[in-house]
C-alpha positions as CSV (number, residue, x, y, z in Angstrom):
1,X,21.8,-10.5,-20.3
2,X,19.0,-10.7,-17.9
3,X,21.2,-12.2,-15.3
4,X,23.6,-9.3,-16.0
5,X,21.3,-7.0,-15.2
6,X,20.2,-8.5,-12.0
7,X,23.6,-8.6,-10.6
8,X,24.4,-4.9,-11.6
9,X,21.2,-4.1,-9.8
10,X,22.3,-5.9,-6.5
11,X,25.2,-3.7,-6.3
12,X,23.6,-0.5,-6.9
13,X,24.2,0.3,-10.3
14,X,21.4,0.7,-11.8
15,X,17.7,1.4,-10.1
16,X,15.3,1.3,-12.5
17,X,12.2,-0.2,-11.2
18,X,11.5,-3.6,-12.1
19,X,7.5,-3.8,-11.8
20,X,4.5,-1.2,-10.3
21,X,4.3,-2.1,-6.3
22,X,2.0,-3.7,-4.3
23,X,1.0,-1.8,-1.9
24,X,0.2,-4.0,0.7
25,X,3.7,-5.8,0.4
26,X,4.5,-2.0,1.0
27,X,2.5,-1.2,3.7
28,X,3.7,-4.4,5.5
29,X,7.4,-3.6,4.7
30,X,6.9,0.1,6.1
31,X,5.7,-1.4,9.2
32,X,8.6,-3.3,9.6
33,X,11.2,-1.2,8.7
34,X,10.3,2.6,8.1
35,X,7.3,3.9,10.8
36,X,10.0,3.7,13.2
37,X,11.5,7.1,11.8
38,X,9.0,8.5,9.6
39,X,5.9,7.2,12.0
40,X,3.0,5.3,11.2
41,X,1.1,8.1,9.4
42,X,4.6,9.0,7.1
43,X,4.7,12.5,9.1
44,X,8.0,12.4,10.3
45,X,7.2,11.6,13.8
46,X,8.4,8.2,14.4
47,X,9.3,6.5,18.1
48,X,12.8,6.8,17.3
49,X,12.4,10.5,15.4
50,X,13.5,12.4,18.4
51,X,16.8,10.6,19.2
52,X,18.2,11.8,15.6
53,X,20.1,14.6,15.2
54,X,18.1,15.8,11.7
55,X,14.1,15.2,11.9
56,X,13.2,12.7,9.7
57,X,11.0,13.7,6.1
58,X,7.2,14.1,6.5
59,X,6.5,11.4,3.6
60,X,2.7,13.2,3.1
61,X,4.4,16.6,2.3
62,X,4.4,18.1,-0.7
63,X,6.6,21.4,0.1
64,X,10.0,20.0,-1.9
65,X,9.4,16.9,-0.2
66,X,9.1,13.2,-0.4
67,X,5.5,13.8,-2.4
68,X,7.5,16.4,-4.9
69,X,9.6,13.3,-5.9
70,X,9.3,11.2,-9.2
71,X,9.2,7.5,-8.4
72,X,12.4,6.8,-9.5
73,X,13.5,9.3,-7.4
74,X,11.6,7.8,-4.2
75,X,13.3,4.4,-5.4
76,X,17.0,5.5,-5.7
77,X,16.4,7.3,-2.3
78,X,15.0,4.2,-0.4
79,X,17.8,2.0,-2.1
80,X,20.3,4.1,-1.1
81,X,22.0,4.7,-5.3
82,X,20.3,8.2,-4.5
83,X,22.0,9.9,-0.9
84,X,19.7,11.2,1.4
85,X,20.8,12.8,4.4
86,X,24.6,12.4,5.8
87,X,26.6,11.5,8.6
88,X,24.9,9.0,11.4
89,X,21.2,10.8,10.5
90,X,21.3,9.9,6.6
91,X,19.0,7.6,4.7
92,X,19.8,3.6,5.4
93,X,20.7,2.1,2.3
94,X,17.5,-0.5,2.3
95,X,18.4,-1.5,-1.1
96,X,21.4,-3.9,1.0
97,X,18.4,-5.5,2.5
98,X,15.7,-5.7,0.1
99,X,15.3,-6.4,-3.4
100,X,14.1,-4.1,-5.9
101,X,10.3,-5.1,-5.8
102,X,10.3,-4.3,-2.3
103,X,11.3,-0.5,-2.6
104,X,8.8,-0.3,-5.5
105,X,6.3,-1.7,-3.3
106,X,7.7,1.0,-0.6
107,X,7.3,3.3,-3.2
108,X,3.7,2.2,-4.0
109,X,2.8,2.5,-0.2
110,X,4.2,5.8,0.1
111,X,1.7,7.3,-2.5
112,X,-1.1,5.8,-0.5
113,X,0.1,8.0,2.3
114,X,0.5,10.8,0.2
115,X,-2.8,10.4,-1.8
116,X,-5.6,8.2,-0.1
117,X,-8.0,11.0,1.4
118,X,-9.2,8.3,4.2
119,X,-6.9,6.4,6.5
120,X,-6.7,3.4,7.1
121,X,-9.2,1.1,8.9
122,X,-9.3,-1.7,11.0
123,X,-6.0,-4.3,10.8
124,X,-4.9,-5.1,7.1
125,X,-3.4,-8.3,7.5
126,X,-6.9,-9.6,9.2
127,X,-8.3,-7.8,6.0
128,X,-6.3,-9.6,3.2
129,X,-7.2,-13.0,5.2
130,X,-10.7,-12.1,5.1
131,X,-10.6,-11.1,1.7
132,X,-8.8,-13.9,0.4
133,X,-11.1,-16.6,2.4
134,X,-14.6,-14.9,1.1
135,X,-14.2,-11.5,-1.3
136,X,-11.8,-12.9,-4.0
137,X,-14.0,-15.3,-5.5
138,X,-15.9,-12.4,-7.3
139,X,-13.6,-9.8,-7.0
140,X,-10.7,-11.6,-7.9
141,X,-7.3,-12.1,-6.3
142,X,-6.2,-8.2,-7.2
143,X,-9.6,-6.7,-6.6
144,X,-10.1,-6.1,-10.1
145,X,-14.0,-7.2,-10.1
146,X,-12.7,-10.5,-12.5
147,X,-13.3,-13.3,-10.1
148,X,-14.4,-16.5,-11.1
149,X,-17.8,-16.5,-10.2
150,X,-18.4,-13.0,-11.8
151,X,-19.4,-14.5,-15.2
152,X,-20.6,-17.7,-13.9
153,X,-23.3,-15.9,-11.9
154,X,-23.4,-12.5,-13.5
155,X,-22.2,-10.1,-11.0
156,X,-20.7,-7.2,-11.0
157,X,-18.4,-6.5,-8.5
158,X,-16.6,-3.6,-8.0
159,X,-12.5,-3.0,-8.7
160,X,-11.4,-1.7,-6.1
161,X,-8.2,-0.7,-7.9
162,X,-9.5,2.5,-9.0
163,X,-7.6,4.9,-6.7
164,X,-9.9,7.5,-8.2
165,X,-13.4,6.1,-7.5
166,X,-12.3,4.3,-4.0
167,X,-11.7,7.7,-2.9
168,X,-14.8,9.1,-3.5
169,X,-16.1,6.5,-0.6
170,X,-15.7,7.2,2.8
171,X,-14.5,4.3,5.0
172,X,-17.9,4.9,7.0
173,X,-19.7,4.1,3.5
174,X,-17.8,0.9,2.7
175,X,-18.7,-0.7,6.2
176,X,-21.8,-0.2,5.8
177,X,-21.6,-2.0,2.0
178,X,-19.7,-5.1,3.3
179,X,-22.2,-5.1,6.2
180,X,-25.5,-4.7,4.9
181,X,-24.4,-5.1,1.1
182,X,-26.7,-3.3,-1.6
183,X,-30.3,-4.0,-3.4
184,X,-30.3,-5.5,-6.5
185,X,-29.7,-9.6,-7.4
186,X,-26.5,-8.8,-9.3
187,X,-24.7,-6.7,-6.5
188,X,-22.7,-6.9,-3.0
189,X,-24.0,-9.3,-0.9
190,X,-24.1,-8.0,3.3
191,X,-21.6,-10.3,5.7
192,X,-22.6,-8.9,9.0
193,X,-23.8,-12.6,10.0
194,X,-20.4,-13.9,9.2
195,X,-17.8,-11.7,10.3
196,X,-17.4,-9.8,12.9
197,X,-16.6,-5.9,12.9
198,X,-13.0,-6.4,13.6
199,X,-12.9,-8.2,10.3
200,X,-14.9,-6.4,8.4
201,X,-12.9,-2.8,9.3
202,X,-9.7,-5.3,8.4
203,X,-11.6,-5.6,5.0
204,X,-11.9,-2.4,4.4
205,X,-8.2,-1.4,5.5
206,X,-7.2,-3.9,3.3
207,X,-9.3,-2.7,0.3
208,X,-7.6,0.6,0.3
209,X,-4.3,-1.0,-0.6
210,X,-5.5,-2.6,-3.5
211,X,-5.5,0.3,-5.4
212,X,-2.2,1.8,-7.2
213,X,-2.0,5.5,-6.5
């Protein structure tokens, strides 16, 4: 049966999403595949935007748009079960080309956009290398504040995938946390003899996609 199902996704059929996103797998999908219509920021206004014949959505707009939509309804319009557009300036069917835990990661990307209140900072994919290397140790592989040497050393690191509470931080703020880190035996430790500010910006850019908006 679950066999069936997969092969009735692949053609289309059915679009129900099959897990919540990541949104860095998003962020690096979008990059490859969707800022050259809808622009690196999701307003629209894309390198390629201008040769269409119909403007492409503003992803970050509310106003009957792309943010007014249910994620199912983002999904079926990314995979292409959902028609969007027509003629030569409607919607490519990306679900020929990806797999349906890359459109839910789309998805997931796409509320970042819509809901982060600070952009991003610095490069990402240094970020996650960064992280990976040095930050996941305490705050574990998701940034959930469960790595291993949490308990062994009784820390308590932040999770950073509290949309709600990683908003509330300026990106200004969180260098100066991963720089300097904070008082206290138990917290954030400072890195600024380790890494360099390229990196740590990429750390912070890449913290901001841990969370699930």
């Amino acid at each position: 049966m679950a066999g069936f199902a997969a092969l009735v996704s692949a053609f289309g059929l059915i679009s129900l999403p099959a897990y919540a996103g990541d949104t860095y797998q998003g962020y690096t999908l979008y990059n490859q595949s969707c800022f050259l219509c809808h622009g690196t920021d999701g307003k629209g206004n894309g390198p390629l935007a201008k040769k269409l014949d119909v403007a492409p959505d503003d992803l970050t707009d509310g106003d009957n748009g792309a943010a007014e939509k249910s994620d199912r309804e983002l999904f079926g319009m990314i995979q292409g079960t959902i028609k969007h557009g027509s003629g030569a300036s409607a919607m490519p069917q990306w679900g020929l080309a990806m797999p349906g835990n890359q459109i839910n990661s789309l998805v997931a990307y796409i509320r970042f956009l819509q809901r982060s209140k600070h952009p991003l900072l610095g490069d990402p994919v240094v970020g996650k290398s960064v992280y990976d290397n040095n930050c996941a140790a305490c705050h574990g592989r998701s940034g959930k504040g469960d790595g291993p040497l949490a308990a062994v050393l009784n820390l308590k690191p932040k999770d950073h995938t509290d949309s709600a509470e990683m908003n509330k931080h300026p990106n200004s703020h969180m260098v100066e946390i991963v720089t300097n880190g904070t008082p206290g035996k138990s917290l954030m430790p400072g890195w600024k003899d380790m890494l360099t500010k390229a990196e740590i910006e990429g750390v912070v850019g890449y913290l901001r996609l841990l969370s699930t908006y």
